[in-house]
C-alpha positions, 0 to 999 in steps of 0.5 A, spaced: 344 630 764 343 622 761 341 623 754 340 616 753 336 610 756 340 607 762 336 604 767 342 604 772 345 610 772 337 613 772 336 608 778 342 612 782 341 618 781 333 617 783 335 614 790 341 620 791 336 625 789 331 622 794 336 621 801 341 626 800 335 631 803 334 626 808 341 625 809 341 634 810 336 634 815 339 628 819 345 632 820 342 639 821 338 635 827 344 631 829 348 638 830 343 642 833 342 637 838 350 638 838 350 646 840 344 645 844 347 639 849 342 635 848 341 627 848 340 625 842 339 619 844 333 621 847 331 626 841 332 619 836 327 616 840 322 621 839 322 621 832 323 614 832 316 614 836 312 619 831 315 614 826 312 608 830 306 611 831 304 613 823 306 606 821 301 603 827 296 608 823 298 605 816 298 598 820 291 598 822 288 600 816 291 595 811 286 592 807 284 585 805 278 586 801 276 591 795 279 591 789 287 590 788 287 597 787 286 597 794 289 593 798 296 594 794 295 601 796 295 600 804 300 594 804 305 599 800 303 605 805 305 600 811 312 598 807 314 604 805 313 607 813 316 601 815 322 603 810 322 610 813 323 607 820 329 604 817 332 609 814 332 614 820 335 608 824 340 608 818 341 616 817 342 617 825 347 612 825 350 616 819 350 623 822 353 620 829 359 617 824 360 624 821 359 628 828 362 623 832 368 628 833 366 633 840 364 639 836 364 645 841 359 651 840 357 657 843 365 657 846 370 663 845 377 661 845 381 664 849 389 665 847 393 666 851 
């Protein structure tokens, strides 16, 4: 695809190769949460709290003594699920944009 060395174009297509996943599933939950008539509010906050809670995990195991090795590879677990909370609070925020119109489902329509 890239035959030569670009740091830039490599770079964006990683972090498009990486959320573009992320994206999908968040709008396939946003749309059942749609067609099953459920708070997504409340269905966000569910994630949000199984996020919360691995990110307390990642937070009392942090590190400060052993190697190097070691206590960047804790720190660097801990940001990068910090990371993750905020890009769910971004790709929910995404997906409610591009679900924003009423999608009606399981409806028949009747023509008169």
């Amino acid at each position: 695809f890239i035959t030569v060395f670009n740091p830039f174009k490599m770079g964006a297509l990683l972090i498009v190769k990486l959320l573009l996943p992320f994206a999908l599933v968040s709008l396939v939950f946003g749309i059942i949460n749609k067609m099953l008539h459920v708070n997504t509010t409340g269905s966000f906050y569910v994630v949000l709290l199984a996020t919360d809670v691995m990110a307390l995990n990642f937070f009392f195991l942090v590190k400060d003594s052993g190697s190097w090795l070691e206590i960047g590879t804790s720190i660097s677990h801990f940001c990068g699920t910090n990371g993750f909370i905020l890009m769910h609070i971004a790709l929910f925020a995404l997906s409610e944009f591009i679900l924003r119109k009423n999608l009606t489902f399981g409806t028949k329509k009747h023509h008169e």
